[in-house]
N, C-alpha and C positions, 0 to 999 in steps of 0.2 A: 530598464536594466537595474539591478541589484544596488544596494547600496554600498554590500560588503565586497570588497576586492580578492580574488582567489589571488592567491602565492603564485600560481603557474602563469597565468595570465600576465600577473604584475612582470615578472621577471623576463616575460615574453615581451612586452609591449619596452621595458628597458633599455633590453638589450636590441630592439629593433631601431630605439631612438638612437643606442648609438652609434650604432652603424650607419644612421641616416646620416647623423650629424659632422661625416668625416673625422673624427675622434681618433676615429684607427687611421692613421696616416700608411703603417706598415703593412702591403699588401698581404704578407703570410698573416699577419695577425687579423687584417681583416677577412679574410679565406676561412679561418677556424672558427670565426665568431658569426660567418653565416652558416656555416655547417650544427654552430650550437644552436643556430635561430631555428633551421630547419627541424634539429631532434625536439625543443619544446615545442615547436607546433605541430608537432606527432603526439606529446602531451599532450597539449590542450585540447587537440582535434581526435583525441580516444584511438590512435593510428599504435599509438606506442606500445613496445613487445616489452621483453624481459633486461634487458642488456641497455636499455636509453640510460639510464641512469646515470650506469658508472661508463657509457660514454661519452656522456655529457661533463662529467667530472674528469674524467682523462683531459679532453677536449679545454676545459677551465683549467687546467692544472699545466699545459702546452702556452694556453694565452697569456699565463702570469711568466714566463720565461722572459718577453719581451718587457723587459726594464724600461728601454729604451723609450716605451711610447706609455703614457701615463694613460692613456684612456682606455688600453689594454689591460694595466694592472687594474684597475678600477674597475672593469668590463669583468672581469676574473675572480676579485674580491666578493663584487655585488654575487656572481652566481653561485661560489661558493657557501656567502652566508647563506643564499636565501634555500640550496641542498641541504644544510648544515641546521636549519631552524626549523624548515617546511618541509623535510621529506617525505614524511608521511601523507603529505597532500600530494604531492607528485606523486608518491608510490600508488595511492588512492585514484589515482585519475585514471593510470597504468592498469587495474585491479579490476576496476568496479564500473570503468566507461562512463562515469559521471563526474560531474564537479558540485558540489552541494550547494556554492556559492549563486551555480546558475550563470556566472561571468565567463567562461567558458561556451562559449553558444551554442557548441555542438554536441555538448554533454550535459545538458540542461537535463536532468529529472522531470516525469512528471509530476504533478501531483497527487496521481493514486500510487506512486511507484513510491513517493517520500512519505505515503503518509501509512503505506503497509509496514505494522511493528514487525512483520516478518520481511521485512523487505522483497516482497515477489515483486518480479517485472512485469507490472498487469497489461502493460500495452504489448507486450512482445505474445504472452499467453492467448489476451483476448483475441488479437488478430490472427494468434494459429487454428482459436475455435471456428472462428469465423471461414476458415477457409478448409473447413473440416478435417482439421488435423489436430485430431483430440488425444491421442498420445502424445504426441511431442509438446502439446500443449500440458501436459500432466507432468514431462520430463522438467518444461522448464519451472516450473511451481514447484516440485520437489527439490530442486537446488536448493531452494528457500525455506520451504514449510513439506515437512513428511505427510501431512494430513488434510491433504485438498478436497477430500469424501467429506471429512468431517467439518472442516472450516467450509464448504460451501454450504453446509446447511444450518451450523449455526455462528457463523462468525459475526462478529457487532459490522462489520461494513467501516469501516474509517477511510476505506479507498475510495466507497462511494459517496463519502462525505465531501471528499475533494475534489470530485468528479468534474472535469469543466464542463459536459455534456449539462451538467446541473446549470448551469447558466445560461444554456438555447431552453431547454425546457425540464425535463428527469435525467439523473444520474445512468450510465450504465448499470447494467444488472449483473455487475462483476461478481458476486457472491454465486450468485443460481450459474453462472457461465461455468464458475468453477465446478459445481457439484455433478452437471451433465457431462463434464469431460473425465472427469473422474470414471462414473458410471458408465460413460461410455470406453474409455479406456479398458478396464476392467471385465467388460462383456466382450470386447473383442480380444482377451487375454495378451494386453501391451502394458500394462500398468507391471513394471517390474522396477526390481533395483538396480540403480548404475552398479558399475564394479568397484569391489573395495581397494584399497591400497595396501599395500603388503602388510604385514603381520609387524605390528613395531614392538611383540613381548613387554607392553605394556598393560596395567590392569587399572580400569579405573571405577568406582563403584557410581553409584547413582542412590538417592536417596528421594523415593515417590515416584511413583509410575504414572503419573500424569504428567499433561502435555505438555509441560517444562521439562518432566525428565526425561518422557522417553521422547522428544525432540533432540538432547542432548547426548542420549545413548545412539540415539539414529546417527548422526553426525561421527563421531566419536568411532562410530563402528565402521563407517567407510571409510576412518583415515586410518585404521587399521587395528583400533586397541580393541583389547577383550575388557566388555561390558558388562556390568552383572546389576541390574537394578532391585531395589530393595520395597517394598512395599506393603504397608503394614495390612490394607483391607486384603478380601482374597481373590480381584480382579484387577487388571490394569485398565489405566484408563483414569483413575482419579475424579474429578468432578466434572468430566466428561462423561464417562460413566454413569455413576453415581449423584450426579445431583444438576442433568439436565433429562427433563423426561423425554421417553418414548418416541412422544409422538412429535418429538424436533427432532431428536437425534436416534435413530434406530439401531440397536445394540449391533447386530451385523456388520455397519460400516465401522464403527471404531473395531470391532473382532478380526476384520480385513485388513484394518491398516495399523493393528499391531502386531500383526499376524505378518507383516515387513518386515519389523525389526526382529523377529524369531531367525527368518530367514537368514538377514545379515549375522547372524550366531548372536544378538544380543540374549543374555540369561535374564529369568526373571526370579525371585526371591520372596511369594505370598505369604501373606499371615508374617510376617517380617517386623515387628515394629521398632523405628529407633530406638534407641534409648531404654530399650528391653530386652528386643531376641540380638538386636546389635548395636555395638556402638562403635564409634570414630576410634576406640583403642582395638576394640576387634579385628577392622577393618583393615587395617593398617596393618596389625599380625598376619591376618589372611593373606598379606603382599599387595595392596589397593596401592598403589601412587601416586591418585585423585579424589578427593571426593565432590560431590554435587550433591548442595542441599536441594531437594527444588518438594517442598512437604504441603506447600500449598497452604490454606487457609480454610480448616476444616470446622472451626469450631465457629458459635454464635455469639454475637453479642446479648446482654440480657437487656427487656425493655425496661428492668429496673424499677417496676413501679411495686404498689400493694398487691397481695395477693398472686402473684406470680408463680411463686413456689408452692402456694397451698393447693394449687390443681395439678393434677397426671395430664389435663386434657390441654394442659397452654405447652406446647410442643417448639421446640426451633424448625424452620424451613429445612434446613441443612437436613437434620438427622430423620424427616420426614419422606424427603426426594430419597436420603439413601434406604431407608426402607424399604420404596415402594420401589427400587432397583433394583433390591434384591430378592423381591418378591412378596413381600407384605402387601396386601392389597384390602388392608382394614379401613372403616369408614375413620375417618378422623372425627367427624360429629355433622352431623345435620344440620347446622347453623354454624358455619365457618368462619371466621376474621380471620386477617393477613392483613399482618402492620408491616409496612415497608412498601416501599415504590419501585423496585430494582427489578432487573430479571428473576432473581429467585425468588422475590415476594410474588410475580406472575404466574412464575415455575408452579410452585404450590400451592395457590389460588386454581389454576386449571388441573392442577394435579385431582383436588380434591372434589373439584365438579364428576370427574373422573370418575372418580373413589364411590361417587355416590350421593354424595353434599346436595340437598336439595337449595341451599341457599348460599353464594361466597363472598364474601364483601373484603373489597381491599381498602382498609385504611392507612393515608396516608397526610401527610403534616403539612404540605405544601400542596400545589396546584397541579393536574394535566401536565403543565407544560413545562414544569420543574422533571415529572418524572426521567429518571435514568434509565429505565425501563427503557427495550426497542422499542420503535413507536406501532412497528407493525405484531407487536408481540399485544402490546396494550390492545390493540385496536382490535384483534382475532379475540382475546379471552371477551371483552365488550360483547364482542354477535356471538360468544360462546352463553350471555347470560349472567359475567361475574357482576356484581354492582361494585362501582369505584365511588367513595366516601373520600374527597379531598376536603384540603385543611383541619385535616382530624389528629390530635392529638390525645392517644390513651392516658388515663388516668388512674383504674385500676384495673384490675379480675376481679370480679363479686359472684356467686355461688352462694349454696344453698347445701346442707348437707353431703357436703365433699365434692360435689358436682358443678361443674362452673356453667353462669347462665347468663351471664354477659360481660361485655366491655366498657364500662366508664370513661366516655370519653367528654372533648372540651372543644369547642370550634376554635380557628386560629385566622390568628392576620398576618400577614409577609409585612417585614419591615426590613431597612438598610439599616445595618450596623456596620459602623466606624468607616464613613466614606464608600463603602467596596461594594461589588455588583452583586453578590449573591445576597439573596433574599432569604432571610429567617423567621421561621414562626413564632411568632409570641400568642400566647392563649389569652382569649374575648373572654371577661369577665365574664360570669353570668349564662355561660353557653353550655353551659355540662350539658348529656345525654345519654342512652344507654342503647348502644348496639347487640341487642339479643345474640348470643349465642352458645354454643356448648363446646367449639372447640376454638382455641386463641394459636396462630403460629406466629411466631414472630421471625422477619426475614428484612430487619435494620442493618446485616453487616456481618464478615464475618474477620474472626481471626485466625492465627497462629496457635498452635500447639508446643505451651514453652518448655513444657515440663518434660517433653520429649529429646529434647535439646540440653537439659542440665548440663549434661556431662561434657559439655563443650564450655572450659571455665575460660578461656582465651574469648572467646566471642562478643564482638563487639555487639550492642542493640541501638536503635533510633527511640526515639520518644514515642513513634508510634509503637512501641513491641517488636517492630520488624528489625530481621538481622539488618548488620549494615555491612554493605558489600560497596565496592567499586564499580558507578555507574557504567566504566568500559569495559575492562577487562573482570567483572563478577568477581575479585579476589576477594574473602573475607579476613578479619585479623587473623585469623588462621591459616598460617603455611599450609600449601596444599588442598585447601576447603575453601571451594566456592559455593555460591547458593543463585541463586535465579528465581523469577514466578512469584505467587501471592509469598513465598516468604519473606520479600526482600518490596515487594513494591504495595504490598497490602492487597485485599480482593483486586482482583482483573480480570480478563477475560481469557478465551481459549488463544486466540492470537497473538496476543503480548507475552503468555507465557510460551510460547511458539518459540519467539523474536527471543528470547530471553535464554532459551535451550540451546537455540545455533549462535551468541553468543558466548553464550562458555561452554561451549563444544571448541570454539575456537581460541577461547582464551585458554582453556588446560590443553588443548594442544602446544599453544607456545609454551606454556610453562613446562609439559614433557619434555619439549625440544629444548628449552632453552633459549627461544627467542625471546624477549622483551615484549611487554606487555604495549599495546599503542596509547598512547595520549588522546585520542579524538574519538568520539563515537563513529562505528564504523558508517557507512554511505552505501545506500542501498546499489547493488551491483545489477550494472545493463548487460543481462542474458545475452542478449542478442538483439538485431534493428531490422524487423521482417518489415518487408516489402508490404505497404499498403494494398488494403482493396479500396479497386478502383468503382466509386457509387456516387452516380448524377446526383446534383445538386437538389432534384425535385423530390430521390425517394428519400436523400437524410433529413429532407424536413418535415418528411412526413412522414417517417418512420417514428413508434411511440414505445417507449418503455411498454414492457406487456405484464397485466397483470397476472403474477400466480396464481394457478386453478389449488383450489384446495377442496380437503373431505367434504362429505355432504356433513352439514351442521348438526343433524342429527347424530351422527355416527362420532364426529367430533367429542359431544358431551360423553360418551357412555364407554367410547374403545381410547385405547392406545398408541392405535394404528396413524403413521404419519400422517401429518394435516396438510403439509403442503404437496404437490404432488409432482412438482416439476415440470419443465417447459421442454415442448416438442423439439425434436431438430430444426423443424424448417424456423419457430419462432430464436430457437437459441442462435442461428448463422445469421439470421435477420436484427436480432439484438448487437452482436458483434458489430454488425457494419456501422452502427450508431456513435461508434468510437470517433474520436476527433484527433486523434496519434497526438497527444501533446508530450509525447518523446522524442516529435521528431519539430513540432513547432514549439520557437521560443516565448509564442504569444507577448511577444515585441511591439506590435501595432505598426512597424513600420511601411507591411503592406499598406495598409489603409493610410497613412499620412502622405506617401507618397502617390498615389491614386489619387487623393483628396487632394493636397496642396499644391503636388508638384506640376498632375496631369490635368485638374480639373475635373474630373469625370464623377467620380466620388461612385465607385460599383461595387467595393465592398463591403455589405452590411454587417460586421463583424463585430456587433455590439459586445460580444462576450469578452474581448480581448482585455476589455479594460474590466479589471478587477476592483476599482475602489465605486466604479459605479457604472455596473453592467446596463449596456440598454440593448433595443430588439436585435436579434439577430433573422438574419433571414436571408440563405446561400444561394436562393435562388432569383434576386436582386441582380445580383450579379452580369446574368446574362443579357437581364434587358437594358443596362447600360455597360459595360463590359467592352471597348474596344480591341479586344487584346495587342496592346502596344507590348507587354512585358514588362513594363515597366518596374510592376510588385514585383517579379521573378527575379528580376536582375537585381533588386534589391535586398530581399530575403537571406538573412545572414545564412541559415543552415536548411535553403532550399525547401523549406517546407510549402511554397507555391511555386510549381514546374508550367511554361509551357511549352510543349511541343508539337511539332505536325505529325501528324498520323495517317496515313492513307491521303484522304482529298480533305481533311479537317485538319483546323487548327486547334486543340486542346489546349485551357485554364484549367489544370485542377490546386487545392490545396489538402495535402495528405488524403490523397486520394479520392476528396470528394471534388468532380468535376462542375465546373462553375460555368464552363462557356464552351461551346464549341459552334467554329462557326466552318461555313465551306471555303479554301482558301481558291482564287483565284491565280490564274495562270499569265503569263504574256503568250501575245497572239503570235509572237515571231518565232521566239524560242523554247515556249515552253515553262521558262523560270519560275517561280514561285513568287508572287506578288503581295501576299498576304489575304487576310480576310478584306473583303467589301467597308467593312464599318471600317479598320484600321486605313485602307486607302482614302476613304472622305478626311477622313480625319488631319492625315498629312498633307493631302490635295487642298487643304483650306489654311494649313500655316508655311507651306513649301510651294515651292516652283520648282517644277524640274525631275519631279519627285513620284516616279509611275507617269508619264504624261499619257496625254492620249494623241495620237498623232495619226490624222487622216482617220480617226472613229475607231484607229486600236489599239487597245490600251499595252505598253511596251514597258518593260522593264528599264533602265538606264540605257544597257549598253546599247540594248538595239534601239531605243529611242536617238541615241545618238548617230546610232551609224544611217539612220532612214534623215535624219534631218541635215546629217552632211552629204545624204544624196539627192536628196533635194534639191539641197542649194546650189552642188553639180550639177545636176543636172539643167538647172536655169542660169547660171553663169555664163557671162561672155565669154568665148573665147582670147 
């Protein structure tokens, strides 16, 4: 269990003690004060509707009446503060069907659910794929994220970082799940928008048409305002767009899925730039009663070194991918370098294999295993042919009659500075080199566009350049002007600036309304609690993450055309089932302590449960020692192991994966359900009395009793 105590929990488990402890001597007081116990375990247990609140405060507000009895006022007082200090966590628990704390048992988050910056409820989605319901599976991801086409095929995965499947053997394949529901949605023409909310004659602008902003217009647009986004290139889409290639991201699907927000009446504004064709006094003239900075982080860091500037041909990654986006399809040079380790230094490393580059070398300062790079990103450009140069440090550009002809660099060694875990390169004396080549891009980092922004003289900045906004509610020092995305958090990915859109879609919501801004970061909300598939113990351990079929290698080097190609139906429903519902288990370990200590048996192998130090897992243990006594079942705070009879078996599953089934036996007199064979030895060897066998047939209680008092009838004296 958690270390941190949820507010709702506490106040529940309080008020239980004191009711236990006869405190309320006065019947009516104590009547009121179980009807409040009952409305928080509608809190705690995600039961709760709209109206618990202020009847729980009614309810507190009745029990401070009785003067008379101190443990009532006291009873009264405590619930009032903890409404009065906490309510936002109650309100939360009411909202979002979670508890963040995880002390709530039955609202425990998953893993992949806490660790998506757009908060999607991946267990609720995955298991709708799985059971081929790939629209409603697209319904519930757009609650969250407008862009499930596109985040399936290039989101960083942080969901599947958390994966507990990661801990029997591979992660879900939560990313590709998305992408096929998407696609498959769309082909069967169900991929549509929910319905707006009426018309609230509000206007709010948007500032960049990437997926921070038009996340935020999307949002914004279903709760009813008119949206007008601004954007200075002449396509939406941002560095979505623009500065992820081709052959990850296929301009089609971002076309489709902004081609949504058109729908909902969102306006767009091209060729647009801040601080030029408009600015925040414009805007405001125009009648905006919002703005949203979300401008992204378009510009590059410089590598700083000699010679830098005296070549045309040392190019930034950034304005490179936008080129070749928008059509420029010129060699960069025939001997390429890419200094930087990141997705973009890959980006245009493979960009320019592409382009024509018969040679691409990624330098980079640190090692493999430093890189931030995907790992499967690194490892496709590798069989694409790129050469990776680690622990490289540039030193200069050197050139020859205007023309640059390589890169000066220096080998390096990782060292600790000042106690802390990351590793930095210091340059090996004596190591200089020179990496041949004709074109240099540099792809170390990017930033902000400040000078676009002048005219915002209220704006607060961080040290890093970036605006500073409020981590909850996006407000900036400016009434009215919020910001989101690489402006506010420095480069990021497509999903963070996602997470970042829907909230300040929800934070200039309240501030239109007038509601108050919340104190907590918000807690990712539980769509929905679908009903498990039910999959034998044999095929989830044998079921394997499947690898992606990609282009032929060759075609890879020379085209455009996407690389990865997607996974069939039957493998995507077959992936799905791989799921381990940890939205519905607390991963407690109580099963297992119980089995193991209490019963003796020790049947389940559920080495993954313990997170400080995982051991084997293996579901199908289970059944060769497996009694089914129930014991785990009966234990199990929030039922994530059921067993029941079904037909002529007795079934052990946990979330769905079945552990045991055995055939239950019957009594020979009546009929009755006896249980499984293994569970009758079991009790036959610490009980008497217990199923007997009487005259070679095995009897239930009652008829064992009514045959052994005719018995003894029967042979009695008169």
């Amino acid at each position: 269990m958690p270390d941190i105590k949820c507010p709702v929990n506490q106040t529940l488990s309080n008020l239980r003690e004191t009711i236990e402890s006869g405190r309320l001597s006065n019947p009516r007081s104590r009547r009121i004060a179980e009807e409040i116990l009952d409305l928080l375990t509608d809190v705690a247990w995600g039961r709760a509707g709209g109206d618990h609140l202020s009847a729980i405060t009614a309810l507190a507000d009745e029990l401070a009446y009785d003067t008379a009895t101190p443990g009532a006022m006291a009873a009264a007082k405590s619930l009032r503060d903890a409404l009065s200090e906490h309510r936002e966590v109650f309100q939360s628990h009411i909202d979002t069907h979670n508890c963040a704390t995880g002390d709530c048992v039955r609202l425990v988050p998953a893993p992949c659910h806490m660790a998506c910056p757009a908060g999607i409820d991946v267990p609720t989605y995955v298991n709708l794929v799985g059971q081929g319901r790939d629209a409603e599976a697209i319904e519930v991801i757009r609650r969250d994220n407008p862009f499930p086409w596109v985040c399936g095929l290039v989101c960083t995965r942080p969901c599947e970082f958390m994966c507990v499947r990661g801990r029997v053997d591979k992660p879900i394949s939560i990313k590709f799940l998305k992408a096929f529901a998407a696609e498959r949605a769309l082909s069967d023409r169900r991929y549509r928008n929910p319905e707006k909310e009426p018309d609230k004659n509000r206007r709010v602008a948007v500032v960049g048409a990437g997926p921070g902003g038009m996340t935020a217009a999307y949002y914004l647009a279903l709760k009813g305002y008119a949206v007008t986004v601004c954007e200075a290139l002449p396509v939406a889409g941002g560095m979505m767009m623009l500065g992820i290639p081709r052959y990850r991201l296929p301009r089609e699907v971002i076309d489709r899925e902004v081609a949504m927000l058109e729908e909902l009446g969102v306006a767009f504004r091209f060729n647009t730039r801040y601080g030029g064709d408009t600015t925040l006094a414009g805007l405001k003239a125009e009648g905006f009663d919002a703005i949203f900075l979300a401008i992204g982080a378009h510009h590059s860091f410089k590598l700083n070194i000699p010679g830098e500037a005296a070549f045309p041909q040392v190019v930034e990654a950034v304005e490179l991918l936008r080129r070749v986006a928008l059509g420029d399809r010129r060699i960069p040079g025939k001997h390429a370098v890419v200094v930087g380790g990141g997705n973009v230094a890959i980006d245009a490393a493979r960009t320019c294999l592409r382009l024509g580059s018969e040679e691409v070398t990624i330098a980079y300062r640190r090692t493999r295993a430093e890189m931030p790079a995907d790992i499967e990103e690194v490892e496709q450009a590798e069989e694409e042919g790129i050469h990776m140069s680690f622990l490289t440090i540039p030193k200069a550009v050197v050139g020859k009659d205007g023309r640059l002809t390589g890169l000066e660099c220096i080998r390096a060694t990782l060292v600790k500075k000042d106690d802390g875990e990351r590793l930095f390169p210091v340059p090996v004396e004596g190591s200089d080199f020179l990496i041949e080549a004709d074109a240099v891009i540099s792809a170390i980092g990017q930033r902000i566009d400040l000078e676009c922004l002048s005219d915002l003289k209220g704006l607060t900045w961080t040290r890093r350049q970036t605006i500073q906004a409020n981590t909850v509610s996006m407000e900036t020092s400016i009434p009215g002007v919020f910001a989101g995305g690489d402006a506010v958090t420095g480069p990021a990915t497509v999903v963070e600036a996602i997470g970042a859109g829907k909230r300040a879609a929800e934070a200039i919501d309240r501030f239109l309304s007038g509601i108050p801004q919340p104190k907590m970061p918000p807690v990712p909300v539980r769509r929905s609690r679908v009903e498990w598939l039910e999959v034998p113990a044999s095929t989830k351990m044998t079921l394997r993450r499947p690898e992606m079929p990609l282009l032929n290698l060759e075609r890879r080097r020379t085209t455009f055309q996407q690389v990865e190609l997607g996974y069939t139906e039957n493998v995507v429903r077959e992936e799905a089932r791989r799921c381990l519902r940890c939205d519905i288990c607390l991963r407690c370990g109580k099963c297992v302590e119980v089995c193991r200590d209490m019963m003796g048996i020790d049947a389940l192998a559920f080495g993954f449960l313990d997170f400080d130090a995982p051991g084997a897992t293996d579901f199908r243990v289970t059944a060769e020692r497996c009694i089914l006594c129930g014991a785990c079942a009966a234990n199990c705070p929030n039922h994530a192991i059921r067993i029941v009879d079904r037909g002529d078996e007795r079934l052990l599953s946990y979330c769905g994966t079945i552990l045991n089934r055995q055939k239950l036996e019957h009594c020979d007199a009546c009929g009755a359900v006896l249980g499984p064979q293994r569970y009758l030895e079991f009790l036959q060897k610490r009980t008497q009395g217990v199923s007997p066998v009487v005259a070679k047939r095995r009897l239930c209680q009652a008829c064992a009793r009514r045959q052994t008092a005719r018995v003894h009838t029967e042979h009695s004296p008169l």
